[in-house]
Residue, then its C-alpha position, 0 to 999 in steps of 0.5 A: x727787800x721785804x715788802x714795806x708796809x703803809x705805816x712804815x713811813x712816817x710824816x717827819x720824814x728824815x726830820x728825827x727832831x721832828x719825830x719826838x714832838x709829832x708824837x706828842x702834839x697828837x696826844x695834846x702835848x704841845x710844849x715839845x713843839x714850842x721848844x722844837x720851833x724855837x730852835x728851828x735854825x732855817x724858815x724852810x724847815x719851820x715851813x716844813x716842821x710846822x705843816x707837819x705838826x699842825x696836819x696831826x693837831x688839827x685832830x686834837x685840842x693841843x694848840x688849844x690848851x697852849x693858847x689858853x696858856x701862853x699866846x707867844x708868836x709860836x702859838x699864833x702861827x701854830x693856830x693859823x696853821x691847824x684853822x688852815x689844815x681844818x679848813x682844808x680837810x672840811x672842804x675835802x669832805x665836802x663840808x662847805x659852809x663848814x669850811x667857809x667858816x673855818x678859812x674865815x678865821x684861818x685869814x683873821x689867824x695868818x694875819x694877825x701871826x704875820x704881825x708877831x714875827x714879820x720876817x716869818x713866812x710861814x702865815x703867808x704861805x698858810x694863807x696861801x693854802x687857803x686859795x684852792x677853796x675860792x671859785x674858779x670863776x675869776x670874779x667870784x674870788x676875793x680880792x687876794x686871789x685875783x691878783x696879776x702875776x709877774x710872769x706874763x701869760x699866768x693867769x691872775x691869782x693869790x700872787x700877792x701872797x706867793x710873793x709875800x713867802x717869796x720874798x721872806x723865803x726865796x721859793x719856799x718849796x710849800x710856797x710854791x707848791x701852793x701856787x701850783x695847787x691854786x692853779x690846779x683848782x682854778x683851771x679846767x686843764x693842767x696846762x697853766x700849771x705845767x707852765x707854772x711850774x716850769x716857769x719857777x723850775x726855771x727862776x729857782x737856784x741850784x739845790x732849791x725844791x722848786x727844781x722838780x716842781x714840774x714832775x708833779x705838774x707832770x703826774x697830774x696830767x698823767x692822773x688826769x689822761x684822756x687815753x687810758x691806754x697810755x702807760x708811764x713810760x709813753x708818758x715819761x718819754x717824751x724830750x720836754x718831760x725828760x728834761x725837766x726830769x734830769x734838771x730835778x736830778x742835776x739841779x736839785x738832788x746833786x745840790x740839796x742838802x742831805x738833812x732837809x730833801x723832802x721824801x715826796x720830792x725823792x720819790x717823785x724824782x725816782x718815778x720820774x727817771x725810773x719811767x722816762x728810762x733814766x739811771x736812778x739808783x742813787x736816788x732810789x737809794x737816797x729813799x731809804x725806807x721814806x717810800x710815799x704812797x703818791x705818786x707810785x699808786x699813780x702809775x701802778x697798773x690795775x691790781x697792782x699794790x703801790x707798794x709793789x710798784x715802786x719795788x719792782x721799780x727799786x729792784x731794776x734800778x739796781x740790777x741794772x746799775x750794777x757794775x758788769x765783771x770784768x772778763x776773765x774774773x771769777 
């Protein structure tokens, strides 16, 4: 197997209807995604679909000049979504007042979308999103942060608006996904959102990606160990891990559907096997040529590539699947 470069995977994922408009939205042309999204059959592929096509407008003026256009329900909640996708990437740069400004009106934006189409849940769960950039200091944050969750013992937060994309889209995957990263930025630990995590892995129906919610829950301690000497497969070993690593595999890689599994979710499952010293030929399969960076840069030791890590990891997997000959066979 030939060693796969970083520009070999590509957002859309296996999403081949998707391939042709992300294409254009980057060069600012945003027709395509108005008739891709109108044709979008289910809410968790526009959640998908339309996370991906505003992650690359949001470095271009695409959705811009569609508004100046037309201003139909698609372009409010493509609006929404590039305002957040800003947002975010001004805070990650550590542009403060910049990305106060800009999460100002990606609220103002998700609300008014969640009025065009209100059985959409895509402007609550872009709303959602917002909720890692309020303080970690429970008093500081506004007032839909701050909320009580449903299940006892999980601080309180933006429950209000999980439970608004919940109930349109039960455990949208990004959704939930969201609540976890809240969570992850509030508390000094990862603890509450391993409990998160587990808590949703537990409610979700069989096929949904809240399945493997947990081995991200999971990563991110291992990112965040005390002990640098502890190496994936200590870390993967232990029976709470591997339970919820085979739960992924039996509850949602047996079940989803084939068309719409996410790459991150099969590799994170694949990782996850691989390191706790389960079977994971058929998913390191499934992967195909959508291998992700994360979480394989994760678990790579010093001055190894990600790259090669997940490589080696594909390579023992089918060496050690594949059938014994019989004896006597030539």
């Amino acid at each position: 197997m030939a060693l796969m470069r970083v520009s070999d995977f590509h957002p859309a994922g296996f999403d081949t209807e998707l391939r042709p408009a992300l294409e254009d939205i980057r060069i600012g042309r945003w027709r395509s995604t108005r008739d891709l999204l109108d044709k979008t059959p289910s809410w968790a592929q526009r959640t998908f679909r339309s996370q991906v096509l505003a992650s690359a407008a949001a470095q271009s003026d695409a959705v811009e000049a569609w508004g100046r256009e037309s201003r139909d329900h698609q372009y409010r909640m493509m609006w929404a979504r590039v305002l957040v996708q800003r947002a975010l990437h001004a805070h990650s740069r550590g542009m403060r007042h910049e990305a106060l400004l800009l999460a100002d009106a990606a609220r103002q934006a998700c609300d008014l979308a969640s009025t065009f189409v209100p059985d959409d849940p895509v402007p609550w769960v872009a709303w959602l999103a917002l909720a890692p950039l309020d303080s970690p200091r429970l008093w500081e944050r506004r007032p839909e942060n701050q909320e009580r969750c449903w299940e006892p013992g999980i601080p309180p937060g933006p429950w209000g608006l999980l439970w608004q994309a919940h109930r349109r889209d039960p455990f949208n995957r990004e959704a939930w996904h969201r609540g976890m990263h809240a969570l992850l930025a509030y508390e000094d630990s990862t603890h509450i959102a391993v409990r998160f995590s587990q808590w949703g892995a537990q409610l979700a129906p069989r096929g949904s990606a809240v399945n493997v919610l947990p081995l991200y829950t999971h990563l991110e301690r291992f990112r965040r160990r005390t002990n640098r000497d502890e190496t994936p497969r200590l870390h993967w070993a232990p029976s709470a891990i591997s339970f919820y690593t085979l739960r992924g595999l039996e509850e949602w890689f047996r079940h989803a559907d084939v068309t719409t599994r996410s790459p991150l979710d099969l590799n994170y499952l694949a990782q996850a096997l691989h390191h706790g010293g389960h079977p994971a030929r058929d998913v390191f399969e499934a992967i195909g040529s959508c291998v992700t960076r994360t979480p394989w840069q994760d678990v790579a030791p010093d001055g190894r590539h990600w790259q090669e890590e997940f490589l080696q990891a594909h390579h023992l997997q089918l060496r050690e699947s594949r059938p014994t000959r019989p004896r006597g066979s030539m």
